[in-house]
N, CA, C and O atoms as a CHARMM CRD file, in Angstrom:
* protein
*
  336
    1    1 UNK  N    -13.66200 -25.19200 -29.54900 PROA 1      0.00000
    2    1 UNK  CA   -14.39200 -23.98200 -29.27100 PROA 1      0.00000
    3    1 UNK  C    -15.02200 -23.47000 -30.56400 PROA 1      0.00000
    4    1 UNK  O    -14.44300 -23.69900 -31.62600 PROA 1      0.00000
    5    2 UNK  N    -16.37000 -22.67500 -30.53800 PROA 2      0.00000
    6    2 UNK  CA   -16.81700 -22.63700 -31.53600 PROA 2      0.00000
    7    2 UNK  C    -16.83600 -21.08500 -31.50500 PROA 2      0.00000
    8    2 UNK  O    -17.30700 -20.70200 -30.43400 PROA 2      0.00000
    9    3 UNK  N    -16.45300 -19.99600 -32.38200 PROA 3      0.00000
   10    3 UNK  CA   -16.44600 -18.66000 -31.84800 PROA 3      0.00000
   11    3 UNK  C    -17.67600 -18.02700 -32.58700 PROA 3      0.00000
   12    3 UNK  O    -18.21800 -18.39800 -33.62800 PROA 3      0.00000
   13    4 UNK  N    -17.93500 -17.09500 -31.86200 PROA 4      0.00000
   14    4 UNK  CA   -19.46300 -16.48300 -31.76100 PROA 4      0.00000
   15    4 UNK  C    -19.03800 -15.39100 -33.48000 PROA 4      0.00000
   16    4 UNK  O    -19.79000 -15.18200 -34.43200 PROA 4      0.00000
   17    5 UNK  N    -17.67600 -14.94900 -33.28600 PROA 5      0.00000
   18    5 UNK  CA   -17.38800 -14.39700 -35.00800 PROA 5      0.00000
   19    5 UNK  C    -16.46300 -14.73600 -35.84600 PROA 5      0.00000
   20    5 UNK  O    -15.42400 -15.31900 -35.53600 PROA 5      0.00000
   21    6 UNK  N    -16.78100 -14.39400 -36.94400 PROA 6      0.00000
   22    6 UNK  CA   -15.60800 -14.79400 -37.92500 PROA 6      0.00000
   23    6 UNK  C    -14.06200 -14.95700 -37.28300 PROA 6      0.00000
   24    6 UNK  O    -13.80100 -14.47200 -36.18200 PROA 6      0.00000
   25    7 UNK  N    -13.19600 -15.58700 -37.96900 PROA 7      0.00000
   26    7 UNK  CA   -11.94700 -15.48800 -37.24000 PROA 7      0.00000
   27    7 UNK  C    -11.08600 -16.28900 -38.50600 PROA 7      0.00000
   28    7 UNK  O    -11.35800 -17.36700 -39.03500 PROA 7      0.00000
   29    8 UNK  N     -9.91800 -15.32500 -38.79400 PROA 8      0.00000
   30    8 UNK  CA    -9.16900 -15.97900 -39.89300 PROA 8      0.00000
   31    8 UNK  C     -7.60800 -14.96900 -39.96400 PROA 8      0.00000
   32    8 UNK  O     -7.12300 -14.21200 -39.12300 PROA 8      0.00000
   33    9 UNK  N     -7.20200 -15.30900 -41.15500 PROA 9      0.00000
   34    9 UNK  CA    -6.19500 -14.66100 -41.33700 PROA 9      0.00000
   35    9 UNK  C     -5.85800 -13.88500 -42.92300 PROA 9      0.00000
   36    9 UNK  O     -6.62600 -14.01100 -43.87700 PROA 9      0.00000
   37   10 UNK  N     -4.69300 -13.15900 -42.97000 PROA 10     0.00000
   38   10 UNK  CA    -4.57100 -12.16000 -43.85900 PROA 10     0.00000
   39   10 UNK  C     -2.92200 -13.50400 -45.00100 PROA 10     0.00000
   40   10 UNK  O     -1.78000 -13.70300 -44.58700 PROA 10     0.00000
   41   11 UNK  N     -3.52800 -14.05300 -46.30100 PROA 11     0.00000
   42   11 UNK  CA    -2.84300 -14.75800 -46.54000 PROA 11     0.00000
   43   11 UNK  C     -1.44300 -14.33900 -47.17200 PROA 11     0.00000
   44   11 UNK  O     -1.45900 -13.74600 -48.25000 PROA 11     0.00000
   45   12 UNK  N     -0.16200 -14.63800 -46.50800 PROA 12     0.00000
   46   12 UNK  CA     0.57200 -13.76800 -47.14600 PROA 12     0.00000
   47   12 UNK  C      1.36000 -12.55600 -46.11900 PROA 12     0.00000
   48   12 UNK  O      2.42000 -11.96500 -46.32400 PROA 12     0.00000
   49   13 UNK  N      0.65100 -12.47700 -45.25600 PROA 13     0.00000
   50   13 UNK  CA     0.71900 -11.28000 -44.35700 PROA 13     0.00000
   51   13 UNK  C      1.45100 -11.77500 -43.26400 PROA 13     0.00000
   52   13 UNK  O      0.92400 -12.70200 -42.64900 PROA 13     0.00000
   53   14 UNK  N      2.45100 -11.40300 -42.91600 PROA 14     0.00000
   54   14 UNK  CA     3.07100 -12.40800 -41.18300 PROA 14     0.00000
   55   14 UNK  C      3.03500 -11.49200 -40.00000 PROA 14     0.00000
   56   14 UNK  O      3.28100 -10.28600 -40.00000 PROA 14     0.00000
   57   15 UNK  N      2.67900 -12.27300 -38.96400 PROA 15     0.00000
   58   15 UNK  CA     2.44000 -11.09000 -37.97500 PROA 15     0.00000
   59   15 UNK  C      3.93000 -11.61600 -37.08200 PROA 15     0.00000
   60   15 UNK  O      4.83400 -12.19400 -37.68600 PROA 15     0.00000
   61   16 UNK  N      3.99900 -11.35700 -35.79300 PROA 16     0.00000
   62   16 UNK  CA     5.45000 -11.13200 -35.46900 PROA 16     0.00000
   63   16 UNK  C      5.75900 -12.50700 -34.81000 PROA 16     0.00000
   64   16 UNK  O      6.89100 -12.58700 -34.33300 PROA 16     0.00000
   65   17 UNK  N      4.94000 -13.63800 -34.69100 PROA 17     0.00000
   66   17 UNK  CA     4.41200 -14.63300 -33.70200 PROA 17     0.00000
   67   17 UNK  C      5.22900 -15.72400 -35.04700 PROA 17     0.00000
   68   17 UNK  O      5.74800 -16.80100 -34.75300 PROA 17     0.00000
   69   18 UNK  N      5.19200 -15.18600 -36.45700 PROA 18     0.00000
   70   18 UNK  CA     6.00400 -15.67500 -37.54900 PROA 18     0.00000
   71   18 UNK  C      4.70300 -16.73600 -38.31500 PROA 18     0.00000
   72   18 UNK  O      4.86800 -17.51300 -39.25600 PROA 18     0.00000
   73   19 UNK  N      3.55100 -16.48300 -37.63200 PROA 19     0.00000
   74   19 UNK  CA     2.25600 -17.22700 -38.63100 PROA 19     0.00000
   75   19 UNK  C      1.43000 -16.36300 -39.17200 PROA 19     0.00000
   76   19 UNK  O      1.37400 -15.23000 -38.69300 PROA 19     0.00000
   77   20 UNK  N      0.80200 -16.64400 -40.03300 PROA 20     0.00000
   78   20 UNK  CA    -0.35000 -15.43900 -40.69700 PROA 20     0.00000
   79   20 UNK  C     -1.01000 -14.14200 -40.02900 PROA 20     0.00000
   80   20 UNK  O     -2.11500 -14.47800 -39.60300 PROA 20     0.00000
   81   21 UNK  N     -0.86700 -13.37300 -39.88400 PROA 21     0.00000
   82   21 UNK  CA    -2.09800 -12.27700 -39.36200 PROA 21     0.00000
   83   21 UNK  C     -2.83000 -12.64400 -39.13000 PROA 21     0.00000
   84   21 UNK  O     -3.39100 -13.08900 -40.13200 PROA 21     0.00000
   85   22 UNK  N     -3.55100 -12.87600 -37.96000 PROA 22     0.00000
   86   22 UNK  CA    -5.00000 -13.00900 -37.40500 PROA 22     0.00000
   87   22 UNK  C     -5.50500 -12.04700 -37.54100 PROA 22     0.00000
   88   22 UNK  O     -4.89300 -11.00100 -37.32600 PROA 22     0.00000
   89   23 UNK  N     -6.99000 -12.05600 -38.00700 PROA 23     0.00000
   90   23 UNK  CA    -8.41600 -11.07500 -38.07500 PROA 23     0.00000
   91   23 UNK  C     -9.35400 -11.67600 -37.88800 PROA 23     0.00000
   92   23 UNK  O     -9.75100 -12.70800 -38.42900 PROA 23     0.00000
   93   24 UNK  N     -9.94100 -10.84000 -36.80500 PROA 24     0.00000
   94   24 UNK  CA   -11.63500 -11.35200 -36.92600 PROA 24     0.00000
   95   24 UNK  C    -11.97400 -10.33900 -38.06400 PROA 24     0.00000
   96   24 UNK  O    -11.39900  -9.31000 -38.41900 PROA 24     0.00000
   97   25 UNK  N    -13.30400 -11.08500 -38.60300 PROA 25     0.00000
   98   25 UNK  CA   -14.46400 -10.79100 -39.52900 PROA 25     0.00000
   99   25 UNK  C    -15.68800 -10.26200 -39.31500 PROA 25     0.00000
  100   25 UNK  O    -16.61000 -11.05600 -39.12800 PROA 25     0.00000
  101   26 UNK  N    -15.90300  -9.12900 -39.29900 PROA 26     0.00000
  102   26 UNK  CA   -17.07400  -8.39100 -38.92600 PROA 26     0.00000
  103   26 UNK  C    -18.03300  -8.11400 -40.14300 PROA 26     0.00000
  104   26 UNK  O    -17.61600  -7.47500 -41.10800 PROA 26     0.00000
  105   27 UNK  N    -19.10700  -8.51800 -40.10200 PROA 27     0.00000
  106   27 UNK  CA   -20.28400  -8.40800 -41.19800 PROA 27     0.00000
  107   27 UNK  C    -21.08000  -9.10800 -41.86000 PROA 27     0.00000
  108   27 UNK  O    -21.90800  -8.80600 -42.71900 PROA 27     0.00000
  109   28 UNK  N    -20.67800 -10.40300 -41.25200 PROA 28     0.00000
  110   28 UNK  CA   -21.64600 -11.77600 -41.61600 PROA 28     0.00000
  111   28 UNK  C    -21.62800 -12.32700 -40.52100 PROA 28     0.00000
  112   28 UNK  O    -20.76800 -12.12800 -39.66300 PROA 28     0.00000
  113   29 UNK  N    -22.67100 -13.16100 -40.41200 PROA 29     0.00000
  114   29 UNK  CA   -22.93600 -14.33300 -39.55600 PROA 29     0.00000
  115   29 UNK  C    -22.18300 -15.92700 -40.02100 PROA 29     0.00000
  116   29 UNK  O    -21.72800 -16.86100 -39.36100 PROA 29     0.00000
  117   30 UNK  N    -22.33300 -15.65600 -41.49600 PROA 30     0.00000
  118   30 UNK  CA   -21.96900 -17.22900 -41.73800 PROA 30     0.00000
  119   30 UNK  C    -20.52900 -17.74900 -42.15000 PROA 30     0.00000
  120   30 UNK  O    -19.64000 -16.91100 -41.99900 PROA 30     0.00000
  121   31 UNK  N    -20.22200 -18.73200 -42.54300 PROA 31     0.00000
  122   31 UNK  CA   -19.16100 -19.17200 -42.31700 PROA 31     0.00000
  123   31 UNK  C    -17.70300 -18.66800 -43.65800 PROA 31     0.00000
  124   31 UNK  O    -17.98100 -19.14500 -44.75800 PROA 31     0.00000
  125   32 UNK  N    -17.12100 -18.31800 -43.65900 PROA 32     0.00000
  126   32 UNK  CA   -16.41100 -17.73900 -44.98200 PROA 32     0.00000
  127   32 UNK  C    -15.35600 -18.85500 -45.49200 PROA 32     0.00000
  128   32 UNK  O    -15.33900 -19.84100 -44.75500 PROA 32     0.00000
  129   33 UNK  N    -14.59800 -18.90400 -46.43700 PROA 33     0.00000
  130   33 UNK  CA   -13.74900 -19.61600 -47.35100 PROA 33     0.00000
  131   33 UNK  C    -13.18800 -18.50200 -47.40100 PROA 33     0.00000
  132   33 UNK  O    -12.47900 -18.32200 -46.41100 PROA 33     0.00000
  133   34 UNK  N    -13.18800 -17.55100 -48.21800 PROA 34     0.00000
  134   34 UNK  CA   -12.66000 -16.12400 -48.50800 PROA 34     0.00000
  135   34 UNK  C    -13.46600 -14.94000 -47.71800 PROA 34     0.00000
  136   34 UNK  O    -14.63000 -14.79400 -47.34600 PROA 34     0.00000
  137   35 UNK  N    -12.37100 -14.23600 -47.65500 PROA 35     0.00000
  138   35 UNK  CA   -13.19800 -12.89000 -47.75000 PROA 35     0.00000
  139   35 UNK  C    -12.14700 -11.67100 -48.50900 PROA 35     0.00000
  140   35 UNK  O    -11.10600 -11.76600 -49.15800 PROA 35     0.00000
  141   36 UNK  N    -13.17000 -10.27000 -47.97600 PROA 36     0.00000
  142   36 UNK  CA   -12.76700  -9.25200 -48.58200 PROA 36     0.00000
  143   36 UNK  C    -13.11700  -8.06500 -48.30900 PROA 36     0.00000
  144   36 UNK  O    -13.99300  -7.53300 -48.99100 PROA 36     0.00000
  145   37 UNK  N    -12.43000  -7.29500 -47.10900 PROA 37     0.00000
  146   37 UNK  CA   -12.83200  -6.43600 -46.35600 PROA 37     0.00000
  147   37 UNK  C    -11.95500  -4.80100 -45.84200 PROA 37     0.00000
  148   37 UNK  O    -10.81500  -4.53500 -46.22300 PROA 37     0.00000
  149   38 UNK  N    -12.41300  -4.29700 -45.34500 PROA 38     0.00000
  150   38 UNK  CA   -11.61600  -3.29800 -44.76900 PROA 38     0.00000
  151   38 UNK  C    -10.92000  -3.30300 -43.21800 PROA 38     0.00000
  152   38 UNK  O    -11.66100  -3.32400 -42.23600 PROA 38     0.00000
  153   39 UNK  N     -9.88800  -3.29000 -43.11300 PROA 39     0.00000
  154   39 UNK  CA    -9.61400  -2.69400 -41.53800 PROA 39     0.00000
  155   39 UNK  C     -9.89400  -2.09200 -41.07500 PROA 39     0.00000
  156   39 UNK  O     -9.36500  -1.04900 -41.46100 PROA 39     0.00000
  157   40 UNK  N    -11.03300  -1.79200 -39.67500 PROA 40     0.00000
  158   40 UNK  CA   -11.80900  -0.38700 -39.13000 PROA 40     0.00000
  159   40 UNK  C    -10.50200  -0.65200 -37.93000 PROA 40     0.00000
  160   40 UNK  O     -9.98500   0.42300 -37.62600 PROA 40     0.00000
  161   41 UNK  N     -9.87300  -1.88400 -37.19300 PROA 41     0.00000
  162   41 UNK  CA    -9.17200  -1.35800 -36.05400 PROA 41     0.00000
  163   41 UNK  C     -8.39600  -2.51200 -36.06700 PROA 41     0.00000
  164   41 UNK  O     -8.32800  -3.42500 -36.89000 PROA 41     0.00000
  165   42 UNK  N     -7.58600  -2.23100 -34.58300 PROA 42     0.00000
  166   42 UNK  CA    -6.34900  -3.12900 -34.68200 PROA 42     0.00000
  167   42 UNK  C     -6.83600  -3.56800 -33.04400 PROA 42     0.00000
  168   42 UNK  O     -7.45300  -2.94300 -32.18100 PROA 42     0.00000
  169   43 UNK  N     -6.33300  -4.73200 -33.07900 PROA 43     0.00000
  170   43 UNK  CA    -6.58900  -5.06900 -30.88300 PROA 43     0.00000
  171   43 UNK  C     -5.11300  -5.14100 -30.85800 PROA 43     0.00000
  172   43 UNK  O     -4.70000  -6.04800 -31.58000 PROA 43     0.00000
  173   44 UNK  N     -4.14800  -4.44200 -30.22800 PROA 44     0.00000
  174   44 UNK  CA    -3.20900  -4.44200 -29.86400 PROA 44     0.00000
  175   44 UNK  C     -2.90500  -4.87300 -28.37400 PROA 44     0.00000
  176   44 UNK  O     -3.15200  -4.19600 -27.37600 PROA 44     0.00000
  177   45 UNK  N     -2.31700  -6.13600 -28.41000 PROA 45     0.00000
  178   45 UNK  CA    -1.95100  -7.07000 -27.36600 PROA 45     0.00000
  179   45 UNK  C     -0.72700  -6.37100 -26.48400 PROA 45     0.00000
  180   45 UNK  O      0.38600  -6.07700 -26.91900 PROA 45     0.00000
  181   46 UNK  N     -1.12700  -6.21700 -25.38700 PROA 46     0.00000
  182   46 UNK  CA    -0.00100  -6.02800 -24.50700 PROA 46     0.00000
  183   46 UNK  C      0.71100  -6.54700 -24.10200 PROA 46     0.00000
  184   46 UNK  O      1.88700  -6.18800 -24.05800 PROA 46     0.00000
  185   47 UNK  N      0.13700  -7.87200 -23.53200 PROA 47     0.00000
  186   47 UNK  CA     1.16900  -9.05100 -22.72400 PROA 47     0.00000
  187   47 UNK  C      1.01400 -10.36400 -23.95900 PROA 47     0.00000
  188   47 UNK  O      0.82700 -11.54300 -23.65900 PROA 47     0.00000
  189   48 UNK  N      1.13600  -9.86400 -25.30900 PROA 48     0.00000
  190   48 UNK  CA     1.65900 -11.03200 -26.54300 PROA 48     0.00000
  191   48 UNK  C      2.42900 -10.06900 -27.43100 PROA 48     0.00000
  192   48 UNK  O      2.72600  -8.88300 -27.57800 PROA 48     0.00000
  193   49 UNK  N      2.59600 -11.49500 -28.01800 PROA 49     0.00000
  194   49 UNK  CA     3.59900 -10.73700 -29.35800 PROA 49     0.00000
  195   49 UNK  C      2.77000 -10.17000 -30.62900 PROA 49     0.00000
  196   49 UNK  O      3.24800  -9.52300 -31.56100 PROA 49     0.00000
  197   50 UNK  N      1.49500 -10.53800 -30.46700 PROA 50     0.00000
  198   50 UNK  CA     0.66500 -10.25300 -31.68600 PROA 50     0.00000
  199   50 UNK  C      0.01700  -9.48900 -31.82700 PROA 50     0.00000
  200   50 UNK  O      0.08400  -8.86200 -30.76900 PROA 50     0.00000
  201   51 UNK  N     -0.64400  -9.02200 -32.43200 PROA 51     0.00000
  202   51 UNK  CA    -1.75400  -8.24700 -32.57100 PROA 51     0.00000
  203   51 UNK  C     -2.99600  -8.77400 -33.65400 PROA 51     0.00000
  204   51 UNK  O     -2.75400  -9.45700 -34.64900 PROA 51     0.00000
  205   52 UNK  N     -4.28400  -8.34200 -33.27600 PROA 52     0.00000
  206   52 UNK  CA    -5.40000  -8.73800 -34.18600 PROA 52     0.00000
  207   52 UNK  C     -5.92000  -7.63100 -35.24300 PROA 52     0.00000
  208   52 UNK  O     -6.02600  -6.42100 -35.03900 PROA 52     0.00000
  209   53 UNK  N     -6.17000  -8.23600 -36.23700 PROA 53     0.00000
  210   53 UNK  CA    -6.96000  -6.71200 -37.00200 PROA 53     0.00000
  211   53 UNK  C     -8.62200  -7.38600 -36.68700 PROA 53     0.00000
  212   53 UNK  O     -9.13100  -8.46100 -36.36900 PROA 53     0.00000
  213   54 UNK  N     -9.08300  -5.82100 -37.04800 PROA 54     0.00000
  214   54 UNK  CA   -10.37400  -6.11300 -36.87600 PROA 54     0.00000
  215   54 UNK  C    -11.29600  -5.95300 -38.59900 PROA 54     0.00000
  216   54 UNK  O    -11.33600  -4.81800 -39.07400 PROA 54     0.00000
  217   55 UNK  N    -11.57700  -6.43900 -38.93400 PROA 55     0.00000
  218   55 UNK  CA   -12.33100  -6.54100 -40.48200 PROA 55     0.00000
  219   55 UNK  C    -13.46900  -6.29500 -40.43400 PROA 55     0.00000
  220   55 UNK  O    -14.20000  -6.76800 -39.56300 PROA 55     0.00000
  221   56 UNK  N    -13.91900  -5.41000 -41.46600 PROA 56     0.00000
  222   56 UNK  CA   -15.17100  -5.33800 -41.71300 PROA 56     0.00000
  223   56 UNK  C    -15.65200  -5.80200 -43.27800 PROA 56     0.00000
  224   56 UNK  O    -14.87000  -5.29000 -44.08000 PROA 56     0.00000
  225   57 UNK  N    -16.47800  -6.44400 -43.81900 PROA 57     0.00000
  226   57 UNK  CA   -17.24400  -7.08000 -44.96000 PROA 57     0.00000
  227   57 UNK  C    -18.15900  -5.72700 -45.26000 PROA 57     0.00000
  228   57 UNK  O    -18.19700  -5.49400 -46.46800 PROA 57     0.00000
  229   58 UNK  N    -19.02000  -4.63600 -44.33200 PROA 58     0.00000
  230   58 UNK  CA   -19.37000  -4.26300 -44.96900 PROA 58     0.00000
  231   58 UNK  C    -19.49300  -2.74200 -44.38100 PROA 58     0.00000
  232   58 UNK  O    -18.58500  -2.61600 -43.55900 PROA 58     0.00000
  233   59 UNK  N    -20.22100  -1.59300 -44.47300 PROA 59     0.00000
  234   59 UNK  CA   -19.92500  -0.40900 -44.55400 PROA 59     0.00000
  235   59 UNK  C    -20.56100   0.36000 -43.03700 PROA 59     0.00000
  236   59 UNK  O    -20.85500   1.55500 -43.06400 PROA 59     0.00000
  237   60 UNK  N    -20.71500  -0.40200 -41.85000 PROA 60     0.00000
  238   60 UNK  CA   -21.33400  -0.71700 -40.80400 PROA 60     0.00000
  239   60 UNK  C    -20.22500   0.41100 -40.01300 PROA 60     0.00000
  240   60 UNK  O    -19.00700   0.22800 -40.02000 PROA 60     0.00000
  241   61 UNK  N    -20.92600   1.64700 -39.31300 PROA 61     0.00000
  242   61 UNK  CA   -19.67500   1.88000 -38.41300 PROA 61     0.00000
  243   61 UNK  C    -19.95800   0.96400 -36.99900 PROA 61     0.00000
  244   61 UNK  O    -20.83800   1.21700 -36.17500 PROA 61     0.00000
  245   62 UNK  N    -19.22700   0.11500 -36.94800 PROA 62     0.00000
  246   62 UNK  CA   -18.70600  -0.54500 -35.35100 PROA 62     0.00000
  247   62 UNK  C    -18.23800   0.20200 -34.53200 PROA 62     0.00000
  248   62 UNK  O    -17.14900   0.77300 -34.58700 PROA 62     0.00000
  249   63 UNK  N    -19.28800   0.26600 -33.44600 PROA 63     0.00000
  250   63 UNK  CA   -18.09100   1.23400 -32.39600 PROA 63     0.00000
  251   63 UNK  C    -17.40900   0.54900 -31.39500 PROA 63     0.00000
  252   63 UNK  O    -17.73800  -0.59600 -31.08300 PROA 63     0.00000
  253   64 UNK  N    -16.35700   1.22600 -30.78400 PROA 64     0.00000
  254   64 UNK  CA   -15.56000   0.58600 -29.78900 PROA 64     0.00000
  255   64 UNK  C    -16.27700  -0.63800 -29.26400 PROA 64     0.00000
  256   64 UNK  O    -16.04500  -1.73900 -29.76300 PROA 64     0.00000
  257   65 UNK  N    -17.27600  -0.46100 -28.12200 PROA 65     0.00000
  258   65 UNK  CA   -18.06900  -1.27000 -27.75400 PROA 65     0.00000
  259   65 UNK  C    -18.17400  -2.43900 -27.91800 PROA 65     0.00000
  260   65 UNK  O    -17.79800  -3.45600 -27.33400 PROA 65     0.00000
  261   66 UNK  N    -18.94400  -2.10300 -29.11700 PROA 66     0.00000
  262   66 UNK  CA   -19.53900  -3.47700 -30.29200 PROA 66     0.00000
  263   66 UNK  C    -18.13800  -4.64800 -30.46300 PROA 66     0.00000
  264   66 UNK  O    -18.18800  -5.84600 -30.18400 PROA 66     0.00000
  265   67 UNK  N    -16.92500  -3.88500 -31.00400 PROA 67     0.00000
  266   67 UNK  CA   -16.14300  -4.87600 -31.53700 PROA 67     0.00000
  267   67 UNK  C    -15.38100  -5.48100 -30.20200 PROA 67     0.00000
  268   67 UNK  O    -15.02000  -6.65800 -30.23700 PROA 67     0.00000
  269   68 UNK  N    -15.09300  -4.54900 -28.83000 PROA 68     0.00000
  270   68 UNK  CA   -14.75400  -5.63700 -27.62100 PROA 68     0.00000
  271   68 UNK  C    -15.60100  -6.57500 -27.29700 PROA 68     0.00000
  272   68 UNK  O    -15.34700  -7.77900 -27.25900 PROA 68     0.00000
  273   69 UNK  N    -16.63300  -6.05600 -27.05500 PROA 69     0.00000
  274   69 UNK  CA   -18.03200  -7.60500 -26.57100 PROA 69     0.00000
  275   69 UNK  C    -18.03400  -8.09000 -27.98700 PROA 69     0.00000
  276   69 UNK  O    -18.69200  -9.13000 -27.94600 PROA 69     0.00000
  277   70 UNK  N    -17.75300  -7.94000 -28.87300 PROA 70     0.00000
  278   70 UNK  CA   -17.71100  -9.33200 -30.09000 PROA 70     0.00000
  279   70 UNK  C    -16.39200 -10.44000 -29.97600 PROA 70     0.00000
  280   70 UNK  O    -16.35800 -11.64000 -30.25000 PROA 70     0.00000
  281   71 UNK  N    -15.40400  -9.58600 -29.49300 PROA 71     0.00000
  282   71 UNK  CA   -14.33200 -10.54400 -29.50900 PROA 71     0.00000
  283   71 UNK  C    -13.67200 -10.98400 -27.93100 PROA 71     0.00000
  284   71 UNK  O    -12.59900 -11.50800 -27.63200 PROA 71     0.00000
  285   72 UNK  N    -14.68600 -10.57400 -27.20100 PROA 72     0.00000
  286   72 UNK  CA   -13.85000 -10.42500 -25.63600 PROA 72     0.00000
  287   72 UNK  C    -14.17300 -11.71000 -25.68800 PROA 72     0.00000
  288   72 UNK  O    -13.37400 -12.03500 -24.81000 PROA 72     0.00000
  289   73 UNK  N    -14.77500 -12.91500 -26.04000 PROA 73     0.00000
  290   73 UNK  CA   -14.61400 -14.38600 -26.00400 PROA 73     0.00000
  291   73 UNK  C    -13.41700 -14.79600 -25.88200 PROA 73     0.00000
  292   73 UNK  O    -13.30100 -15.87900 -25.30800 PROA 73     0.00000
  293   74 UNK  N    -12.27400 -14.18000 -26.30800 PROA 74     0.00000
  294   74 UNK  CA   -11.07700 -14.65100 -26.70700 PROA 74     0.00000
  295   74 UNK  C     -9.71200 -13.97100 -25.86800 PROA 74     0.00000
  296   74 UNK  O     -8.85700 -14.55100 -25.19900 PROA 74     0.00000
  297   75 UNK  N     -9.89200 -12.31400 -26.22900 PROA 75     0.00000
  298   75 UNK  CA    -9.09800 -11.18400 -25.77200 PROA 75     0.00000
  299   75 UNK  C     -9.56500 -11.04300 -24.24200 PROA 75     0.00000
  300   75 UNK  O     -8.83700 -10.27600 -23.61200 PROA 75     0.00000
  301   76 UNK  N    -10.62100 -11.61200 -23.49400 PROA 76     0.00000
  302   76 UNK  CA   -10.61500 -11.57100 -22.03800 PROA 76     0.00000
  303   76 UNK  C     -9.45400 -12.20000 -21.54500 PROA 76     0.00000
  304   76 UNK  O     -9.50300 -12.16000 -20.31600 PROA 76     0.00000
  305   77 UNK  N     -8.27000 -12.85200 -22.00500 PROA 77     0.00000
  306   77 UNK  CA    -7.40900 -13.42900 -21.51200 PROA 77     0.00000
  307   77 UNK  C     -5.98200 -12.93500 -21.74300 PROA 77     0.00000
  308   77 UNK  O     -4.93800 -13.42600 -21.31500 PROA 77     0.00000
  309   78 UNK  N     -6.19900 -11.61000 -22.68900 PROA 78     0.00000
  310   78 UNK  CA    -5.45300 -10.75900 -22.72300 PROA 78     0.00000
  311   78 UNK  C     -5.19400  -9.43200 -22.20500 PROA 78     0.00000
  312   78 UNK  O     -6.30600  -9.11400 -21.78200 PROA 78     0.00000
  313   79 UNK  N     -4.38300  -8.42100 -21.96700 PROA 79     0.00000
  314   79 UNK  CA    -4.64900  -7.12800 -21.97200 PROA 79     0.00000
  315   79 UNK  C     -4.26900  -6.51100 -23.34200 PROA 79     0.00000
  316   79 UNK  O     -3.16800  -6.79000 -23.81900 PROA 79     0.00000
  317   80 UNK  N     -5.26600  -5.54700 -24.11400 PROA 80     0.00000
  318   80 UNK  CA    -5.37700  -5.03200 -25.39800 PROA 80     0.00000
  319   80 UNK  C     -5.49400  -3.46300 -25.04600 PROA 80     0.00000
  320   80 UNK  O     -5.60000  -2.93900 -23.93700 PROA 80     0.00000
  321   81 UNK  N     -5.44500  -2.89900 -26.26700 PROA 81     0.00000
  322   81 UNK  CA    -6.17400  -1.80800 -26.23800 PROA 81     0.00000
  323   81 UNK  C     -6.73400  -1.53300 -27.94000 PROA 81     0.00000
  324   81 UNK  O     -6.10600  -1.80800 -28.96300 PROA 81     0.00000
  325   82 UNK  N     -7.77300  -1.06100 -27.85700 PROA 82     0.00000
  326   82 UNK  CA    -8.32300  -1.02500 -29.10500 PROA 82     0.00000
  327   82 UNK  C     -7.89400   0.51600 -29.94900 PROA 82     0.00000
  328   82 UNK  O     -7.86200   1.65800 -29.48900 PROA 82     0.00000
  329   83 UNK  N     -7.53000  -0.08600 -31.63000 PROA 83     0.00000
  330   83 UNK  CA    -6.69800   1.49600 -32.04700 PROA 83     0.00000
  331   83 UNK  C     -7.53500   1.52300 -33.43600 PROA 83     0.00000
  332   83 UNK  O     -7.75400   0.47900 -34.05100 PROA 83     0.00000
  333   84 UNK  N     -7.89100   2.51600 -33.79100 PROA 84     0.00000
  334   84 UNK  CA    -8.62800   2.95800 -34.89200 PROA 84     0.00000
  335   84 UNK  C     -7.86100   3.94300 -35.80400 PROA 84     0.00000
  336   84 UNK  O     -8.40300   4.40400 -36.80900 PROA 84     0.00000
């Protein structure tokens, strides 16, 4: 699968699933090695053990909206709720 956004993790960071923090990447199109960003939100998984952060690269307010239809590729197979 090829995902429409960034998608990585926080190195160092363990989420409860006992593997890296997952984050999507909000603020580029292209492909990253690194990054370096802020947390605007969290997708908090209902029926998992995990949760996603949501990243931003740059100073963009994302609203609710924007960041579900960016990541509902993935989280349509979850129930979430989005927390700011």
């Amino acid at each position: 699968m090829i995902y429409p956004i960034n998608y990585g993790y926080v190195d160092g960071v363990f989420a409860p699933d006992g593997a890296e923090q997952d984050v999507y990447v909000f603020g580029t199109d292209s492909p990253l090695r690194t990054y370096q960003g802020k947390v605007i939100a969290v997708l908090h998984r209902l029926n998992d053990v995990e949760d996603k952060w949501i990243v931003a690269l740059d100073d963009k307010p994302y609203s609710d909206e924007e960041i579900l239809n960016a990541i509902s590729f993935q989280e349509q197979y979850y129930i979430g709720e989005l927390y700011r």
